[in-house]
Every structure is written in structure tokens, then in C-alpha cells.
PDB file of N, CA, C and O in Angstrom:
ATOM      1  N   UNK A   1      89.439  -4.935  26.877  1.00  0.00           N
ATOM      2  CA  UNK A   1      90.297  -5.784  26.071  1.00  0.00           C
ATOM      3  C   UNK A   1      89.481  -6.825  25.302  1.00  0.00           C
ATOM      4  O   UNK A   1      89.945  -7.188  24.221  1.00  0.00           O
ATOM      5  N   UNK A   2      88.336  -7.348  25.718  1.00  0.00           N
ATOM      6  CA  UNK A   2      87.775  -8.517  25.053  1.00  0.00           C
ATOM      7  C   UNK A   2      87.037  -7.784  24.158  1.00  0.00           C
ATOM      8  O   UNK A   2      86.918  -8.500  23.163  1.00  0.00           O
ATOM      9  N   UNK A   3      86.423  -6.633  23.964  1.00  0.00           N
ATOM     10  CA  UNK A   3      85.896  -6.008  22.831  1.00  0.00           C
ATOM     11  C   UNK A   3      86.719  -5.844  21.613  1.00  0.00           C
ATOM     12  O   UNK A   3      86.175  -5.941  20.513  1.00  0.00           O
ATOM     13  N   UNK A   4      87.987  -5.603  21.718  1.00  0.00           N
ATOM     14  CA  UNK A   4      89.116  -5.494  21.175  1.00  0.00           C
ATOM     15  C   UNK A   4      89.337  -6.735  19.976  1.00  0.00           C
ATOM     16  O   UNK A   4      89.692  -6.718  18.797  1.00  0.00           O
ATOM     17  N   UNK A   5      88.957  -7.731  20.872  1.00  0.00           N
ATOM     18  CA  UNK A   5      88.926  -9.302  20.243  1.00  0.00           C
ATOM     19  C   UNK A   5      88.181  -9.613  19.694  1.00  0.00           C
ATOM     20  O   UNK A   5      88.399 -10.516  18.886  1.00  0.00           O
ATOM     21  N   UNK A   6      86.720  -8.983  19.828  1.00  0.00           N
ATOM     22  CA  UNK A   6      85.950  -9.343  19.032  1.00  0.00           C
ATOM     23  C   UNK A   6      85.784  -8.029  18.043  1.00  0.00           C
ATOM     24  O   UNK A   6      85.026  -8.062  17.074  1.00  0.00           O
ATOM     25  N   UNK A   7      86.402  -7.118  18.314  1.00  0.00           N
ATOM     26  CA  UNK A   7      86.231  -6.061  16.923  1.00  0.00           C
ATOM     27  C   UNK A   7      86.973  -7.075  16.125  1.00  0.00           C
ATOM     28  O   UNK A   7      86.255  -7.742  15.380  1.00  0.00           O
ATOM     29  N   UNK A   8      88.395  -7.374  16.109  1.00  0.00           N
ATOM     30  CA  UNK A   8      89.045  -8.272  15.231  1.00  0.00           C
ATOM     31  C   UNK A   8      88.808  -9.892  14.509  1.00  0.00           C
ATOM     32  O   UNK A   8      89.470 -10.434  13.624  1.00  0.00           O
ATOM     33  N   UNK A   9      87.576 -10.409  15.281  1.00  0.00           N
ATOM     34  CA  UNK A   9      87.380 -11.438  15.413  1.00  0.00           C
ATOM     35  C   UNK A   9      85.648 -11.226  14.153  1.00  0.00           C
ATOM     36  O   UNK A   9      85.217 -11.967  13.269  1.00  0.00           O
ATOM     37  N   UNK A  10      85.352 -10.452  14.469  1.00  0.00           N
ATOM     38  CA  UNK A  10      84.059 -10.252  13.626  1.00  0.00           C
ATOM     39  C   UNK A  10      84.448  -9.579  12.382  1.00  0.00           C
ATOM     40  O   UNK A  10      83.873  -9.919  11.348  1.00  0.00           O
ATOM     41  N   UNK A  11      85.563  -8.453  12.337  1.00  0.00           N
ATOM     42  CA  UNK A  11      86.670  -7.524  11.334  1.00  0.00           C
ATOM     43  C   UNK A  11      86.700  -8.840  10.161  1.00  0.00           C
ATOM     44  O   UNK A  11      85.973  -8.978   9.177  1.00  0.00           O
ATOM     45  N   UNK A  12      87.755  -9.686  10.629  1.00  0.00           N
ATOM     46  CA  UNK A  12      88.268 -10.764   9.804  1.00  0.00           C
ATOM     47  C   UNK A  12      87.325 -11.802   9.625  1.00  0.00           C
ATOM     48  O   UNK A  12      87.746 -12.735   8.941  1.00  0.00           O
ATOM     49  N   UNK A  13      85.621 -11.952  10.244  1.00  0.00           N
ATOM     50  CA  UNK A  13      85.049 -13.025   9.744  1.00  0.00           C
ATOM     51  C   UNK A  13      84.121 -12.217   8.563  1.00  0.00           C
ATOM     52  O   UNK A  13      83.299 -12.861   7.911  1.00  0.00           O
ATOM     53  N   UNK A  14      84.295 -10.922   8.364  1.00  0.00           N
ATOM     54  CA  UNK A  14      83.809 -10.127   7.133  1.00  0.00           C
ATOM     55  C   UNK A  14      84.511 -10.527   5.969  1.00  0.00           C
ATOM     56  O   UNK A  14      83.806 -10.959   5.057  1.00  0.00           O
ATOM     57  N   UNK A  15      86.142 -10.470   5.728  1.00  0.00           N
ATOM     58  CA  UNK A  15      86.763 -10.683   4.490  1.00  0.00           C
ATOM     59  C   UNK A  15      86.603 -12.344   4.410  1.00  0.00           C
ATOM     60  O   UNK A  15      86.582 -12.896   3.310  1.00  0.00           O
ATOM     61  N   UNK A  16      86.465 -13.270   5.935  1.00  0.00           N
ATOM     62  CA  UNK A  16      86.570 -14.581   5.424  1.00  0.00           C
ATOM     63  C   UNK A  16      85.524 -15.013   4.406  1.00  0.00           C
ATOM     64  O   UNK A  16      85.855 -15.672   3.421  1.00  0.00           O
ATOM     65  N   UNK A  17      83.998 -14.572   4.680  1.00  0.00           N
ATOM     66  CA  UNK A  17      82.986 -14.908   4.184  1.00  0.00           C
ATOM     67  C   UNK A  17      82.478 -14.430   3.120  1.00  0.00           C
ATOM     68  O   UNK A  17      81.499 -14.885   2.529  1.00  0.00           O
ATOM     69  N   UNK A  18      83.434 -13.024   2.677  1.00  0.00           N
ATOM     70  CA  UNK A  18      83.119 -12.551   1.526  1.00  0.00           C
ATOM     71  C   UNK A  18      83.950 -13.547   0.467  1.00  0.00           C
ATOM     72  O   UNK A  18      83.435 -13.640  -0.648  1.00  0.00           O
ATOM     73  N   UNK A  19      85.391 -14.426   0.741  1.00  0.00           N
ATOM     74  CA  UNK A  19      85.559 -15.066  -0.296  1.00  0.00           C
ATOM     75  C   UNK A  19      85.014 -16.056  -0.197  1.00  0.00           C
ATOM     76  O   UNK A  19      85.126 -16.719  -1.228  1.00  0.00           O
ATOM     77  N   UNK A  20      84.113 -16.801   1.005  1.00  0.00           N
ATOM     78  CA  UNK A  20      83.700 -18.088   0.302  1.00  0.00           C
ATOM     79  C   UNK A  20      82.570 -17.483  -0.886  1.00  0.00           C
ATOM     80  O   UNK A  20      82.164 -18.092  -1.877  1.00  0.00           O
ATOM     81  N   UNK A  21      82.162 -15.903  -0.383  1.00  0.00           N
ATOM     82  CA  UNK A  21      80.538 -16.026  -0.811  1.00  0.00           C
ATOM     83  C   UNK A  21      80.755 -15.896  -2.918  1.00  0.00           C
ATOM     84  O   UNK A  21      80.018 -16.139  -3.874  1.00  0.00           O
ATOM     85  N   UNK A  22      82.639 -15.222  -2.685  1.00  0.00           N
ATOM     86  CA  UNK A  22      82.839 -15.327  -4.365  1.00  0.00           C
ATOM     87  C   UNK A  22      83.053 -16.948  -4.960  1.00  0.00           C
ATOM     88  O   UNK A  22      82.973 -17.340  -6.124  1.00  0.00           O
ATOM     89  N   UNK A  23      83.239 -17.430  -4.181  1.00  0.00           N
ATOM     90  CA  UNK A  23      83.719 -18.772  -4.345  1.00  0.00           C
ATOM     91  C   UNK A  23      82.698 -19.951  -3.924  1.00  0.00           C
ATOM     92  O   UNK A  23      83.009 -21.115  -3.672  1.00  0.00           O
ATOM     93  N   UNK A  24      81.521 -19.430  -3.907  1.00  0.00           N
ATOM     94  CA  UNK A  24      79.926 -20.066  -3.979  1.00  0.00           C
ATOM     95  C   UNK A  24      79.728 -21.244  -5.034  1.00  0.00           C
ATOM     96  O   UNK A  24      80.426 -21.167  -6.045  1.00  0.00           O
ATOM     97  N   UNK A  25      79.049 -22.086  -4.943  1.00  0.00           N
ATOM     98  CA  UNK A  25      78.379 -22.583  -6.109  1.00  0.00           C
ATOM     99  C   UNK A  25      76.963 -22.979  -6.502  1.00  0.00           C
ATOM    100  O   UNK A  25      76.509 -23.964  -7.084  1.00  0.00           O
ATOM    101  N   UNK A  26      76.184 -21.409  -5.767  1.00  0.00           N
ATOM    102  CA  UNK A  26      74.826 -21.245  -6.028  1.00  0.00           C
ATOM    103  C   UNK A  26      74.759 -19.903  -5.732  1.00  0.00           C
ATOM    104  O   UNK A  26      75.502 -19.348  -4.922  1.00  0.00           O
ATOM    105  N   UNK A  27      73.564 -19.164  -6.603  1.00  0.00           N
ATOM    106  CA  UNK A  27      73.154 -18.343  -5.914  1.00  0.00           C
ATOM    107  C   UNK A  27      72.699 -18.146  -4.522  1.00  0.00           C
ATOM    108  O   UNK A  27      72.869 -17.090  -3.912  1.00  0.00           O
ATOM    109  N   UNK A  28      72.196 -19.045  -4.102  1.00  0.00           N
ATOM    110  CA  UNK A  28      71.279 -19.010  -2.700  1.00  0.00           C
ATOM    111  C   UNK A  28      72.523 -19.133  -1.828  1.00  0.00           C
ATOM    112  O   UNK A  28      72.568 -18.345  -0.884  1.00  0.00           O
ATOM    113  N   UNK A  29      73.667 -20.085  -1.994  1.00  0.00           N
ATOM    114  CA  UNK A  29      74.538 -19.797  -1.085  1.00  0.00           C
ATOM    115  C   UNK A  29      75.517 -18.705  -0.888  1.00  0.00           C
ATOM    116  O   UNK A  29      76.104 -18.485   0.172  1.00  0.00           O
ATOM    117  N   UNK A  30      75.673 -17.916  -2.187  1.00  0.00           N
ATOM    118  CA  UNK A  30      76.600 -16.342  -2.291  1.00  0.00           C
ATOM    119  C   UNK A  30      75.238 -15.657  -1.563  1.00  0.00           C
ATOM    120  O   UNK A  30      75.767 -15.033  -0.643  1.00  0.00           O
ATOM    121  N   UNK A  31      74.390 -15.518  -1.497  1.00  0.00           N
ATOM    122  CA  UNK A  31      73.444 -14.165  -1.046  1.00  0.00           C
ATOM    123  C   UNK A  31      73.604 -14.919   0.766  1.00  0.00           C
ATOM    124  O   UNK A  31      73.724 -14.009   1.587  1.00  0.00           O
ATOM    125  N   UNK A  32      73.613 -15.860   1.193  1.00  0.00           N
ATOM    126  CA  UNK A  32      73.714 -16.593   2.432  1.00  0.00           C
ATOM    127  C   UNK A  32      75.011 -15.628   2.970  1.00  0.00           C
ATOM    128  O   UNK A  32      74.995 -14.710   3.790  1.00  0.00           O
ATOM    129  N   UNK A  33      75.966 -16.110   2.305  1.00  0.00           N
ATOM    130  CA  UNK A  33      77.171 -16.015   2.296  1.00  0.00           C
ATOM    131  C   UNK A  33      77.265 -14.250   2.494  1.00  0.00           C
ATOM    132  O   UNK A  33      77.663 -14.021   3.636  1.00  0.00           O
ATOM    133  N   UNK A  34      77.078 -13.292   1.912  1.00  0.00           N
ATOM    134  CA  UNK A  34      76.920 -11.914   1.863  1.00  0.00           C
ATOM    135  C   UNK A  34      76.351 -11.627   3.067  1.00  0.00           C
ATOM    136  O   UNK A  34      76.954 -11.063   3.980  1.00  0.00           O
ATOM    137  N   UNK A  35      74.879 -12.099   3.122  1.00  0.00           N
ATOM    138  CA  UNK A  35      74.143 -12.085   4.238  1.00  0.00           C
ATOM    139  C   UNK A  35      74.902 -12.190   5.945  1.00  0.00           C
ATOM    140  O   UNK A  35      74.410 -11.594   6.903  1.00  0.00           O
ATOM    141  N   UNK A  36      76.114 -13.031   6.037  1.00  0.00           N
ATOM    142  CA  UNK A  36      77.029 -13.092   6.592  1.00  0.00           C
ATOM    143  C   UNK A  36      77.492 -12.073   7.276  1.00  0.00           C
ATOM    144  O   UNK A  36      77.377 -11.674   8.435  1.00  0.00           O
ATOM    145  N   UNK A  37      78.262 -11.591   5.939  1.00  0.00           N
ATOM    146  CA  UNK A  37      79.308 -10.115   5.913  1.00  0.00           C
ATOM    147  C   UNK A  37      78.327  -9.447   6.430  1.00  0.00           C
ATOM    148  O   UNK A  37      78.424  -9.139   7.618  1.00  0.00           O
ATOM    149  N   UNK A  38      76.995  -9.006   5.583  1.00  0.00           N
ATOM    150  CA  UNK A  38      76.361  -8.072   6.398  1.00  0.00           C
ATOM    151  C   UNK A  38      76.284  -7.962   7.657  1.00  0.00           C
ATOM    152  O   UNK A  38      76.682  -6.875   8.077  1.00  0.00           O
ATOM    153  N   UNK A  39      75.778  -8.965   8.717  1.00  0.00           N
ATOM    154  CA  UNK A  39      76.106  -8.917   9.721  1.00  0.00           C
ATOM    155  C   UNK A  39      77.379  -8.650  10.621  1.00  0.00           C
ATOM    156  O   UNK A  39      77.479  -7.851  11.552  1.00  0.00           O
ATOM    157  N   UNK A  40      78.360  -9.549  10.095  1.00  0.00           N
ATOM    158  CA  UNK A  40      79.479  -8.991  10.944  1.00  0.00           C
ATOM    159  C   UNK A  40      79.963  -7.901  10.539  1.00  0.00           C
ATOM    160  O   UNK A  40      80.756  -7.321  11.281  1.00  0.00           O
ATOM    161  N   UNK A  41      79.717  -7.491   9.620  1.00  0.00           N
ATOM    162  CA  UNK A  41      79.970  -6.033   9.661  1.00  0.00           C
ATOM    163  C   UNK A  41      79.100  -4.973  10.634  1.00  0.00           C
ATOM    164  O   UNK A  41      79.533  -3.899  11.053  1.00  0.00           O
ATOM    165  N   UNK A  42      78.127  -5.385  10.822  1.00  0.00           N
ATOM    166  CA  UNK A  42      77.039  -5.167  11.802  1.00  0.00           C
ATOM    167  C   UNK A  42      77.907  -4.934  12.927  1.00  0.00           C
ATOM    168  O   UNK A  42      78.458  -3.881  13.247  1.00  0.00           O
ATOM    169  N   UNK A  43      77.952  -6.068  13.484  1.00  0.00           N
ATOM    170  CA  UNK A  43      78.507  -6.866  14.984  1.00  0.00           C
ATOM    171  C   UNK A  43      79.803  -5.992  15.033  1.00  0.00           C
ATOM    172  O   UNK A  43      80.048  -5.335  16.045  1.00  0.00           O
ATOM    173  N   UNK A  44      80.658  -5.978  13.919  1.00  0.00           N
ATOM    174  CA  UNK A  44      82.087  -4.943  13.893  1.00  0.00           C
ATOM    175  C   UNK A  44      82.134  -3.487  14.585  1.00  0.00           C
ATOM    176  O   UNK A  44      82.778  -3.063  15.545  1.00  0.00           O
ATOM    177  N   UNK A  45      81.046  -2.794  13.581  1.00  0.00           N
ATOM    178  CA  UNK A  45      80.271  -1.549  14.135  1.00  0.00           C
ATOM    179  C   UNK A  45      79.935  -1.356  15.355  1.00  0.00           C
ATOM    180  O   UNK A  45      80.177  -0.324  15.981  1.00  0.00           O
ATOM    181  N   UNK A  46      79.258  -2.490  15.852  1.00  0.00           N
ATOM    182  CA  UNK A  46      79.037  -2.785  17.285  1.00  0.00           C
ATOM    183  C   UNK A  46      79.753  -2.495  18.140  1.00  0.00           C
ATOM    184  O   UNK A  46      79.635  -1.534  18.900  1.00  0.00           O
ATOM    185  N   UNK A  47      80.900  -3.599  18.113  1.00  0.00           N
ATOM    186  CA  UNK A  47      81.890  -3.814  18.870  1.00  0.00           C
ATOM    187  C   UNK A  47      82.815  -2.693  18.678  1.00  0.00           C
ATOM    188  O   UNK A  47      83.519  -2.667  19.687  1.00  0.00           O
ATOM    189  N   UNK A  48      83.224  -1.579  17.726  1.00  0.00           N
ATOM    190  CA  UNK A  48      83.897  -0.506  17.653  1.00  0.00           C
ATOM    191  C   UNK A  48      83.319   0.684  18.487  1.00  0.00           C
ATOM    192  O   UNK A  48      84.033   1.503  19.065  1.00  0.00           O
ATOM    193  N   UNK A  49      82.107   0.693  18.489  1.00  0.00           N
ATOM    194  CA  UNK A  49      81.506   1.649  19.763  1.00  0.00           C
ATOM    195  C   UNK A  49      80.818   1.057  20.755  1.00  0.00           C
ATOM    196  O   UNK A  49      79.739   1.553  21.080  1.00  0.00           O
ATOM    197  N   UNK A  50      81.155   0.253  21.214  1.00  0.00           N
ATOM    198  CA  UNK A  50      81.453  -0.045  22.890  1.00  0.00           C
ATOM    199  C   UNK A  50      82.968  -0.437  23.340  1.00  0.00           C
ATOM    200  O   UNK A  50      83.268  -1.193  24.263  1.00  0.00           O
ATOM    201  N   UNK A  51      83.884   0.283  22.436  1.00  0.00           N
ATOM    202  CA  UNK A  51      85.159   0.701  22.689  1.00  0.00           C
ATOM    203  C   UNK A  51      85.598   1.521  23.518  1.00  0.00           C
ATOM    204  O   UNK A  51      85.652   2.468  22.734  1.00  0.00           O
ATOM    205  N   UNK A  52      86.080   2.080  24.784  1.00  0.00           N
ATOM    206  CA  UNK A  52      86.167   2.892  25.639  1.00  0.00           C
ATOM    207  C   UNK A  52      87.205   3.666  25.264  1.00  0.00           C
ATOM    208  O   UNK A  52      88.122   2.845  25.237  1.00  0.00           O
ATOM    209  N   UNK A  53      87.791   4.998  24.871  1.00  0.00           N
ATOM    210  CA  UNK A  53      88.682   5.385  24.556  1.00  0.00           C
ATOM    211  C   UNK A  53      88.960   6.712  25.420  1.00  0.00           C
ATOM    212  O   UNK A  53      90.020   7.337  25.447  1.00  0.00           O
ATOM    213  N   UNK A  54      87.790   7.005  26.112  1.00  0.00           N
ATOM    214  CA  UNK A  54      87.474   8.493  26.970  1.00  0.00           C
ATOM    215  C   UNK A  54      89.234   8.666  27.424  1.00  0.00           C
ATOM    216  O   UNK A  54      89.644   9.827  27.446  1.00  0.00           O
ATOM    217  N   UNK A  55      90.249   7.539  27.775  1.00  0.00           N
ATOM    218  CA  UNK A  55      91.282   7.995  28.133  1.00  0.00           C
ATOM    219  C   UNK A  55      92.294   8.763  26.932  1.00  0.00           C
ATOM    220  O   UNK A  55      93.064   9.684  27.204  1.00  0.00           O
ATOM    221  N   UNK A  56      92.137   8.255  25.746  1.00  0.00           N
ATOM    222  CA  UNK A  56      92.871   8.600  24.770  1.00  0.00           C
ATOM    223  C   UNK A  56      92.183   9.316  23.671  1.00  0.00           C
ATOM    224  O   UNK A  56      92.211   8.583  22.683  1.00  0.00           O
ATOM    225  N   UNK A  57      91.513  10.551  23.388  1.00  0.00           N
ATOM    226  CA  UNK A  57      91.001  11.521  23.060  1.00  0.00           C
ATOM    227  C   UNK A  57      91.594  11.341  21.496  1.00  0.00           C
ATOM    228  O   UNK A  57      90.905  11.653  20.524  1.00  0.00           O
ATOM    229  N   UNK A  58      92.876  10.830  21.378  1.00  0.00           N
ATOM    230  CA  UNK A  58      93.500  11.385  20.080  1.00  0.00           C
ATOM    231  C   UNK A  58      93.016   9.962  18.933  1.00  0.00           C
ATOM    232  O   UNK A  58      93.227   9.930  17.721  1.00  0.00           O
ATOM    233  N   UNK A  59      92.217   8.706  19.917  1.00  0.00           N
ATOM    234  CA  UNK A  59      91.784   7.704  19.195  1.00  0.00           C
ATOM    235  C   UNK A  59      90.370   7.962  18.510  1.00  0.00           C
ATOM    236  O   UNK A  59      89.654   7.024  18.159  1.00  0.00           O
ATOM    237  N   UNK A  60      90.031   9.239  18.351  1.00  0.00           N
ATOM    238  CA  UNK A  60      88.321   8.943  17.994  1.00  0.00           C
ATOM    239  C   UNK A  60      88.513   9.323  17.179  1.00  0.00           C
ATOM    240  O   UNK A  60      87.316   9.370  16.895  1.00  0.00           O
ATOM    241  N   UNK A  61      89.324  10.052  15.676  1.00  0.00           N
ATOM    242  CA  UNK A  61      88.917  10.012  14.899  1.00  0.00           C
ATOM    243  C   UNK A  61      89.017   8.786  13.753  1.00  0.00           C
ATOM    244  O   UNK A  61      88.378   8.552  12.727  1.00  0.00           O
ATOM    245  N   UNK A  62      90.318   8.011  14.547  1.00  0.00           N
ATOM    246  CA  UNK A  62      90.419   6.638  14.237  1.00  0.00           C
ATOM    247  C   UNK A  62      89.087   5.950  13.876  1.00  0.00           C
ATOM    248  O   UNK A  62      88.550   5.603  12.825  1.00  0.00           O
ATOM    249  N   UNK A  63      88.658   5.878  15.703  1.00  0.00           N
ATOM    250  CA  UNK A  63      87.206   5.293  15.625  1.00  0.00           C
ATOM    251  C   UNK A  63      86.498   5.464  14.754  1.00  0.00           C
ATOM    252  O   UNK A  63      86.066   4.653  13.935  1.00  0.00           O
ATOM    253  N   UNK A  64      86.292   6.713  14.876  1.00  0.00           N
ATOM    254  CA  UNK A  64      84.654   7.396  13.696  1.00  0.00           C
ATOM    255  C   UNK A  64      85.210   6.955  12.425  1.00  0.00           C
ATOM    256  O   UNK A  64      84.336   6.418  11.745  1.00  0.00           O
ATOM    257  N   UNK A  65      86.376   6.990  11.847  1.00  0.00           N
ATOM    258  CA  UNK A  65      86.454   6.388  10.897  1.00  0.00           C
ATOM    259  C   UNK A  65      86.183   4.534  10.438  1.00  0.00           C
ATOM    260  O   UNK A  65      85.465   4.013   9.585  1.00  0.00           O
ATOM    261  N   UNK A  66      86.911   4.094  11.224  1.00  0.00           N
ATOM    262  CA  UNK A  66      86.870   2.615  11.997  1.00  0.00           C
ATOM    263  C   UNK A  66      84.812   2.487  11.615  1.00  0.00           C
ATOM    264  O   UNK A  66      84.269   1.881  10.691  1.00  0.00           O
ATOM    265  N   UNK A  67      84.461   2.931  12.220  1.00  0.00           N
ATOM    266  CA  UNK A  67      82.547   2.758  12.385  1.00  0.00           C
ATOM    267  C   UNK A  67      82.196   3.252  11.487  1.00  0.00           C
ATOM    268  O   UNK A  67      81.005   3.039  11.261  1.00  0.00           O
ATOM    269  N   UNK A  68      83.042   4.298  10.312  1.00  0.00           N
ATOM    270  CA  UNK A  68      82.167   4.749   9.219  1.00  0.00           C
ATOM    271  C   UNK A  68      82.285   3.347   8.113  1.00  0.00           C
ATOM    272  O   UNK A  68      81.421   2.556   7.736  1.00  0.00           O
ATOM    273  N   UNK A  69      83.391   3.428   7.882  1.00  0.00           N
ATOM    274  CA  UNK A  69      83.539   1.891   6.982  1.00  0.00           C
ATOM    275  C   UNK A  69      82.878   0.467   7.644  1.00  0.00           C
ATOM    276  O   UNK A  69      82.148  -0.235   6.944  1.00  0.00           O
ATOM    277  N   UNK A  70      83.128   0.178   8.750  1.00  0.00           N
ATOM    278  CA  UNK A  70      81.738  -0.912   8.715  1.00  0.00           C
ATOM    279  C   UNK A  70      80.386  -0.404   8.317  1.00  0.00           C
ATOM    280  O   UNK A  70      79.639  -1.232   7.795  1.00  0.00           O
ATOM    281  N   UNK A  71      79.919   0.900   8.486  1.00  0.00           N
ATOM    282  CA  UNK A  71      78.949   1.239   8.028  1.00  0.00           C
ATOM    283  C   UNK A  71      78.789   1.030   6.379  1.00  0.00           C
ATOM    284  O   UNK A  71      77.936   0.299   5.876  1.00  0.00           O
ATOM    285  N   UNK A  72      79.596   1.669   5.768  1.00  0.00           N
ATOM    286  CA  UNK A  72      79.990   1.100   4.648  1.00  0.00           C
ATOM    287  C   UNK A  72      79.739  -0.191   3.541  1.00  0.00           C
ATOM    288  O   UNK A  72      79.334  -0.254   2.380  1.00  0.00           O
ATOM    289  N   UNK A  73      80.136  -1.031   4.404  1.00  0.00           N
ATOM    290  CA  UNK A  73      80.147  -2.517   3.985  1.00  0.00           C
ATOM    291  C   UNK A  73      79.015  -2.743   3.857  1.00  0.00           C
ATOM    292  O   UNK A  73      78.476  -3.197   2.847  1.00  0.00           O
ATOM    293  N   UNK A  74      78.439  -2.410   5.023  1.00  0.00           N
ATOM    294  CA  UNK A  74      76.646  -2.910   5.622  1.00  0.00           C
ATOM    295  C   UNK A  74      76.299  -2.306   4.372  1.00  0.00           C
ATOM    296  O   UNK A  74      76.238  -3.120   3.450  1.00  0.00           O
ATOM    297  N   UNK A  75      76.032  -1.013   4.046  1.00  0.00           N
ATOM    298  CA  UNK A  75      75.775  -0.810   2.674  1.00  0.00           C
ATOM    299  C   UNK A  75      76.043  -1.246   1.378  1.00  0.00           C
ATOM    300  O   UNK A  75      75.140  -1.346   0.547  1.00  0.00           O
ATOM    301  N   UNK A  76      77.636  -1.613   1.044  1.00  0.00           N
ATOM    302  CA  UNK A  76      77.412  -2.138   0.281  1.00  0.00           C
ATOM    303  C   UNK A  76      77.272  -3.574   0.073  1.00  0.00           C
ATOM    304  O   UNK A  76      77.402  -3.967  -1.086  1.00  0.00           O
ATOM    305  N   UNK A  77      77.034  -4.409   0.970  1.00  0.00           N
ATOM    306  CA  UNK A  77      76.332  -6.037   0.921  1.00  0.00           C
ATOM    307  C   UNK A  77      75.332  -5.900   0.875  1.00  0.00           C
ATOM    308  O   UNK A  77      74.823  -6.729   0.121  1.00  0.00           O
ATOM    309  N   UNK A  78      74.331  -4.942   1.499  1.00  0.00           N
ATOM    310  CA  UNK A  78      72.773  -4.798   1.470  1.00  0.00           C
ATOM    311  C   UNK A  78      72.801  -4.114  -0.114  1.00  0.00           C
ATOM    312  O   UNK A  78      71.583  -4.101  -0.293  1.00  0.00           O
ATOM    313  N   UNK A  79      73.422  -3.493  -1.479  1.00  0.00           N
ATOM    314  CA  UNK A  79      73.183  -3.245  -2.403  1.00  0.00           C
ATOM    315  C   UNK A  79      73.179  -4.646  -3.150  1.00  0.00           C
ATOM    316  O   UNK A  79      72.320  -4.996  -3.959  1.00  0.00           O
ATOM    317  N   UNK A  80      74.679  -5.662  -2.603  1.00  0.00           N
ATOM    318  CA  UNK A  80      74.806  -6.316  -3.329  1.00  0.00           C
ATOM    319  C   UNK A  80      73.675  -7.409  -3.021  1.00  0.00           C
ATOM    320  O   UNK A  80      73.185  -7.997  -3.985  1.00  0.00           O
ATOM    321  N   UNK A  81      73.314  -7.656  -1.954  1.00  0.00           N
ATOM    322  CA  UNK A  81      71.939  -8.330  -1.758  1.00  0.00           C
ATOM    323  C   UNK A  81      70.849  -8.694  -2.653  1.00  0.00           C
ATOM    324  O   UNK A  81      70.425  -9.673  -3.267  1.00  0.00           O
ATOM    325  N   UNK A  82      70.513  -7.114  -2.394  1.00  0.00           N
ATOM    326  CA  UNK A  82      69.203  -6.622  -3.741  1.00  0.00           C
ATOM    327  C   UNK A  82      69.477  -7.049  -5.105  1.00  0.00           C
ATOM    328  O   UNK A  82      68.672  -7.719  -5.752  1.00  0.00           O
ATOM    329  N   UNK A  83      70.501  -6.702  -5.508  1.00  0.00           N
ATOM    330  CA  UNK A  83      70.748  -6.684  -7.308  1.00  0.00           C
ATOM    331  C   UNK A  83      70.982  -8.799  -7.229  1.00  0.00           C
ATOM    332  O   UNK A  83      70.981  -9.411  -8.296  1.00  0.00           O
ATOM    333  N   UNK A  84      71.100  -9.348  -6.272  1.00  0.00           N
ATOM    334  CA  UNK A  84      71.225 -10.453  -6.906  1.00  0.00           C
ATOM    335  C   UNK A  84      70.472 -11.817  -6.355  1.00  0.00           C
ATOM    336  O   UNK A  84      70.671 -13.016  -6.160  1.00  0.00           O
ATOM    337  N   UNK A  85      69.434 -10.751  -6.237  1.00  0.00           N
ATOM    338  CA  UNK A  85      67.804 -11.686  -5.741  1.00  0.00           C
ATOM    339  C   UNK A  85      66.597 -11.244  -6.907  1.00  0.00           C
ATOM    340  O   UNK A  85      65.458 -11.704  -6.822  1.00  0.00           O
TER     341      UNK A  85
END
């Protein structure tokens, strides 16, 4: 259950930090700010596979999906990274 909390808890500190990072007023603090997301999107990923689901078989493709899109993100903040350094 507490993984649960922090899938959601790291989930929602991804969209929080992506609007401060649009709503910046420096470069150095939007790439900070991104730098962020990257991580908890990280930590999201994380926390989605040390999810135990072995009882409910019909949740993994949820999951794998669930862990492909944080994967996702991580990619695209690490593009948006690059192009604006």
C-alpha cells in the first residue's frame, strides 16, 4: 500500500514541476525545474515496479504500460534538457 502512495505522490510531483518549470523566469531555473520531472519520473518508474501484483495477473499489462510512459517522460525531459542548454 505505501508504494501505491508514492507511485501517486512522485506521478503528481511530475505534472506539478513541469508547470512551474513553464512558468520559470530563467533559463537555469526551467532546466532545474525539468531536471525535477526527470527524476520523478524516474522515482515513478521505480515505484511502479516494486508494485506486487503476482495476485492479480490481469494488472500487468496496466503496469507495463504504467512503466512504459514514465519511461517516456524520462525521455522526453532528457530531450528537452539538451535542446535548451
Amino acid at each position: 500500500m505505501q508504494d501505491i502512495k508514492q507511485v501517486v505522490r512522485s506521478s503528481g510531483s511530475v505534472s506539478a514541476n513541469y508547470i512551474e518549470a513553464n512558468e520559470s523566469l530563467s533559463k537555469a531555473d526551467f532546466i532545474y525545474r525539468i531536471k525535477v520531472c526527470r527524476k520523478e519520473a524516474k522515482e515513478t518508474k521505480l515505484w511502479l515496479n516494486l508494485i506486487d501484483i503476482d495476485d492479480k495477473k490481469e494488472l500487468e499489462p496496466t503496469k507495463i504500460i504504467l512503466v512504459s510512459e514514465a519511461n517516456q517522460l524520462m525521455l522526453i525531459f532528457n530531450a528537452i534538457i539538451k535542446k535548451s542548454q
